[in-house]
C-alpha positions in Angstrom: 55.6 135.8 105.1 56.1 134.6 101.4 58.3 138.0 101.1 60.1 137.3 104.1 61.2 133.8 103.2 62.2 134.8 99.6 64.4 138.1 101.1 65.7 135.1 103.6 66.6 132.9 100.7 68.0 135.5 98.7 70.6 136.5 102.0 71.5 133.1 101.9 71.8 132.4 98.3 73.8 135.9 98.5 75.9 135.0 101.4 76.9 131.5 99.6 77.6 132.8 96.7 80.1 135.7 98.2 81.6 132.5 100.0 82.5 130.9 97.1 84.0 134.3 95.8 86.1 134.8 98.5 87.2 131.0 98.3 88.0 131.5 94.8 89.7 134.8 95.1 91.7 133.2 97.6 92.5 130.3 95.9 93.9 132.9 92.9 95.6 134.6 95.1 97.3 131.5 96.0 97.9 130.0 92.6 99.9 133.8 91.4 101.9 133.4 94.8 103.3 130.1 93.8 103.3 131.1 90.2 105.7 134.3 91.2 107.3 132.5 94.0 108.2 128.8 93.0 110.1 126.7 95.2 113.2 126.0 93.7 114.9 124.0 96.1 111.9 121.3 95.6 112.1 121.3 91.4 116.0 121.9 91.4 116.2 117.9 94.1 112.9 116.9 91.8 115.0 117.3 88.3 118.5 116.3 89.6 116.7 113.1 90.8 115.1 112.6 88.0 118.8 113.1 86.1 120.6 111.0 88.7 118.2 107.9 89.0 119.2 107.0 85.0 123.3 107.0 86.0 122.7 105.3 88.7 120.5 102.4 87.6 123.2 102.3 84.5 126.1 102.6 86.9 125.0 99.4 89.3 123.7 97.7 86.0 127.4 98.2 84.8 128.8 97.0 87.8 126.4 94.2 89.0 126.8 92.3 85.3 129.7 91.4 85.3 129.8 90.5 88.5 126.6 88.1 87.7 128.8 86.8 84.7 131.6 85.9 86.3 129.5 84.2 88.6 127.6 82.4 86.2 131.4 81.1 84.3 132.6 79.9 87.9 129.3 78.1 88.4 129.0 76.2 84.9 132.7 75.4 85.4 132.6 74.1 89.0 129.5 72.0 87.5 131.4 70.6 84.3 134.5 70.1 86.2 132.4 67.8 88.7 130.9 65.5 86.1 
């Protein structure tokens, strides 16, 4: 009985251990498919966004302050020209 249960825990520590093998060869197998395949549309829209969010904060900061100062000189003058 004693040899039975160790041959049964052996087949199971066996049969977990070949589990995690085939996880893990799958998971390799995975990693050198994305590593020879990359998606290029995803970096290439990742990278310009990246590029394009710094213009375009600049480009509304460029337009929207002058804006706010000109708005601030009509205000202090409407408020001067009243008292």
């Amino acid at each position: 009985m004693e040899k039975l249960q160790q041959a049964y825990y052996g087949y199971e520590l066996k049969k977990k251990s070949f589990a995690q093998y085939q996880n893990e060869q799958k998971k390799q197998q995975r990693i050198q498919k994305e590593r020879s395949n990359p998606d290029w549309t995803l970096t290439f829209l990742q990278l310009t966004g990246a590029a394009l969010s710094i213009p375009l904060v600049l480009g509304w900061l460029a337009f929207l302050l002058p804006v706010l100062l000109f708005s601030l000189i009509v205000f202090y003058a409407v408020v001067i020209s009243a008292f």
